[in-house]
C-alpha positions as CSV (number, residue, x, y, z in Angstrom):
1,X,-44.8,46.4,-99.0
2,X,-45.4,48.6,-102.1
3,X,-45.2,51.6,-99.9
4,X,-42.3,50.7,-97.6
5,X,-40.5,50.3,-100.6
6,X,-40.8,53.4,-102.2
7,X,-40.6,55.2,-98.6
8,X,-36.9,53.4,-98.3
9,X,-35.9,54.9,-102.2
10,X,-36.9,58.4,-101.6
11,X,-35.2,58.3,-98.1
12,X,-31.7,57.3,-99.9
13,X,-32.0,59.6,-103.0
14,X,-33.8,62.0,-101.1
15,X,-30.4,62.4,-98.6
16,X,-28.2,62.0,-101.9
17,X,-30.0,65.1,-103.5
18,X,-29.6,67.1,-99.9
19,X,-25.8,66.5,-99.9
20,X,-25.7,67.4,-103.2
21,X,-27.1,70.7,-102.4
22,X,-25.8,71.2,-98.6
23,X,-22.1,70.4,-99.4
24,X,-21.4,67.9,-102.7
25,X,-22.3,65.2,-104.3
26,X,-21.0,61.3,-103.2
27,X,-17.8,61.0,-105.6
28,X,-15.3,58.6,-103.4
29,X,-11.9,60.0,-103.2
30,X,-10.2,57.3,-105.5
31,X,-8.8,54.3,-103.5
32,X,-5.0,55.1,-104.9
33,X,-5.7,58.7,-103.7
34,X,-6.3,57.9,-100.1
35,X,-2.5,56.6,-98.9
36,X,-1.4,59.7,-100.5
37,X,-3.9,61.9,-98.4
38,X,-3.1,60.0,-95.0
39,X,0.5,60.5,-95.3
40,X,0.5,64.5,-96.2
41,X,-1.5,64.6,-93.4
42,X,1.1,62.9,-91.1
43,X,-1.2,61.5,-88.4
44,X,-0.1,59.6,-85.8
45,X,-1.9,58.4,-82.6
46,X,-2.2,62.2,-80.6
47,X,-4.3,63.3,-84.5
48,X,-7.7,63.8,-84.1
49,X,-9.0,63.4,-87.8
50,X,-12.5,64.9,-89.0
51,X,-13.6,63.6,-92.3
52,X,-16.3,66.4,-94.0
53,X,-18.5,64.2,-96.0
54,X,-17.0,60.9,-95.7
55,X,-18.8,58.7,-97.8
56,X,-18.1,55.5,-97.6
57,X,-15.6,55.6,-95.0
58,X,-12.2,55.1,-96.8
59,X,-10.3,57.7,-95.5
60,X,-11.7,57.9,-92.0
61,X,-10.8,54.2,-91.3
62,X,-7.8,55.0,-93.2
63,X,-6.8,57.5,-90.7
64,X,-7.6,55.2,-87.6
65,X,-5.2,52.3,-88.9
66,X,-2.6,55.0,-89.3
67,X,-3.2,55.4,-85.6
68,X,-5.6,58.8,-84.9
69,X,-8.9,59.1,-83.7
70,X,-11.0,59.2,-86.6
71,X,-14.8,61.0,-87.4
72,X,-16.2,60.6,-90.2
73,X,-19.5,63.1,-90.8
74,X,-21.9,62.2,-93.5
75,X,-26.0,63.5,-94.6
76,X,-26.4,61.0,-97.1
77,X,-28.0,57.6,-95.7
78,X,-26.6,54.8,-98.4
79,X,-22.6,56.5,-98.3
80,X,-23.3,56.4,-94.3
81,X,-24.5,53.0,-93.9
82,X,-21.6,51.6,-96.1
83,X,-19.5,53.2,-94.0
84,X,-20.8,52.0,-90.8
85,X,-20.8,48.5,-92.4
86,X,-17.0,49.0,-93.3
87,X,-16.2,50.5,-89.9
88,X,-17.8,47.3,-88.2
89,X,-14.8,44.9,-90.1
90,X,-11.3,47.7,-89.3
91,X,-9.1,46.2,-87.2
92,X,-9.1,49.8,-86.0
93,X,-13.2,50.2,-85.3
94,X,-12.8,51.5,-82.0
95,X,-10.9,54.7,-83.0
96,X,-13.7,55.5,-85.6
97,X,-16.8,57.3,-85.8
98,X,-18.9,57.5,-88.7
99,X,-21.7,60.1,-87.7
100,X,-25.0,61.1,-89.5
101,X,-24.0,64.6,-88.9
102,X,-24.3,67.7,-90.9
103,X,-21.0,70.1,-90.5
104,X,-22.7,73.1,-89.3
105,X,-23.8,71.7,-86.7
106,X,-20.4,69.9,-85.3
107,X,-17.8,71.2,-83.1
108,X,-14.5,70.7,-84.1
109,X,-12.2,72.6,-82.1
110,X,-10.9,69.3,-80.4
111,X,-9.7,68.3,-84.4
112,X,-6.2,68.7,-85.1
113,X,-6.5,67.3,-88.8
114,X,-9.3,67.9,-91.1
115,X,-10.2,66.6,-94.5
116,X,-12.7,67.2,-97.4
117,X,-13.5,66.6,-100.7
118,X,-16.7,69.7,-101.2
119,X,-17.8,72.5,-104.1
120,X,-16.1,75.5,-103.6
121,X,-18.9,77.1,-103.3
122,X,-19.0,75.9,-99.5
123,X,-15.5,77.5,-98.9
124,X,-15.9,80.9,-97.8
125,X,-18.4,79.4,-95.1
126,X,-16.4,76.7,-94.4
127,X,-13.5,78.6,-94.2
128,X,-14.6,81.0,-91.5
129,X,-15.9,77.7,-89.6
130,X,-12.9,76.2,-89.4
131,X,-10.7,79.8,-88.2
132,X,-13.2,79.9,-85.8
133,X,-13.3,76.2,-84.9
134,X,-9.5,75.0,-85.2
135,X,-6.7,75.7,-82.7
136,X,-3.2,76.9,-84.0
137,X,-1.0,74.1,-85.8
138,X,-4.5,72.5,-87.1
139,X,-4.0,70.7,-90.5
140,X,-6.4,71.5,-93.0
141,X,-6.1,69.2,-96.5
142,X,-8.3,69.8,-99.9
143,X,-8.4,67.6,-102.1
144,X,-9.0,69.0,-105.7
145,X,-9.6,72.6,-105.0
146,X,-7.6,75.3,-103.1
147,X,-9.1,77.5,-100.6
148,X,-9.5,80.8,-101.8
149,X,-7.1,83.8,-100.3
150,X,-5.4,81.3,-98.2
151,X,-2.1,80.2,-98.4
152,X,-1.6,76.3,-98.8
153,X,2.0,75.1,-96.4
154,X,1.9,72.4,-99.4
155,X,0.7,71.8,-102.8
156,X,1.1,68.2,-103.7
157,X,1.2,67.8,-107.4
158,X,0.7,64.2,-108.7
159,X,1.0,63.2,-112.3
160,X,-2.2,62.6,-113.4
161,X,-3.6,62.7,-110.1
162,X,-6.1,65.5,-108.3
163,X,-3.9,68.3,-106.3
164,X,-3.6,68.1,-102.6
165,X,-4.1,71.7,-101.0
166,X,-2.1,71.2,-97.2
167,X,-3.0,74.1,-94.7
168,X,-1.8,75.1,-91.6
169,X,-4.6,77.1,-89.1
């Protein structure tokens, strides 16, 4: 039992210390943040949404209420199993997917809104996926940080509140 145990803990923190390094750390976008973010995105039921490290799940079943179809990727195992369990009680569950899915190795050229919360150290690689990836009139949100030598279509400044960075591909 000893052993499962301790197999079970380094699988969770293990995956938390790989996210970390691969992309950031688990820090959920704050619950008053999230009706902000879904509504300078705009979606509507033709969105496709892509949530890059969802964590818990907020925003991605956020999204699907707001009517798109929502995909939430995530590498760290606790984060994704919350968010499975909080995708099994939406009223919109059947227009989400929570996926234990690294980025670089997802297609998203069917996504017409994308989302993330990640180090900018990830940018200029995530940057060039996404040009490559994302048709015309794609939405691109940051949340915290802008993308470097692009031009945002927005900048949402909230009192007291992290900056939203809106793009347009």
């Amino acid at each position: 039992m000893e052993l499962f145990t301790i197999t079970i803990l380094l699988a969770i923190f293990g995956t938390f210390a790989y996210a970390g390094y691969k992309g950031a750390p688990w820090v959920p976008t704050r619950k008053d943040d999230v009706s902000a973010i879904i509504d300078a995105l705009k979606l509507n039921k033709d969105s496709v949404f892509c949530d890059i490290g969802c964590g818990d799940g907020r925003l991605t079943i956020a999204a699907a209420e707001r009517g798109a179809r929502a995909t939430g990727l995530e590498i760290s195992l606790l984060p994704y199993i919350i968010a499975h369990i909080r995708r099994l009680f939406s009223p919109a569950r059947s227009r989400v997917q929570i996926r234990y899915k690294n980025l670089w190795h997802t297609d998203l050229s069917d996504t017409t809104h994308v989302y993330f919360f990640l180090m900018p150290e990830m940018f200029p690689k995530l940057m060039e996926k996404l040009k490559k990836e994302l048709k015309p009139g794609s939405i691109v949100l940051s949340y915290v940080w802008p993308l470097p030598q692009w031009v945002p279509t927005e900048v949402i400044k909230r009192e007291k509140q992290p900056t939203l960075y809106l793009y347009t591909i």
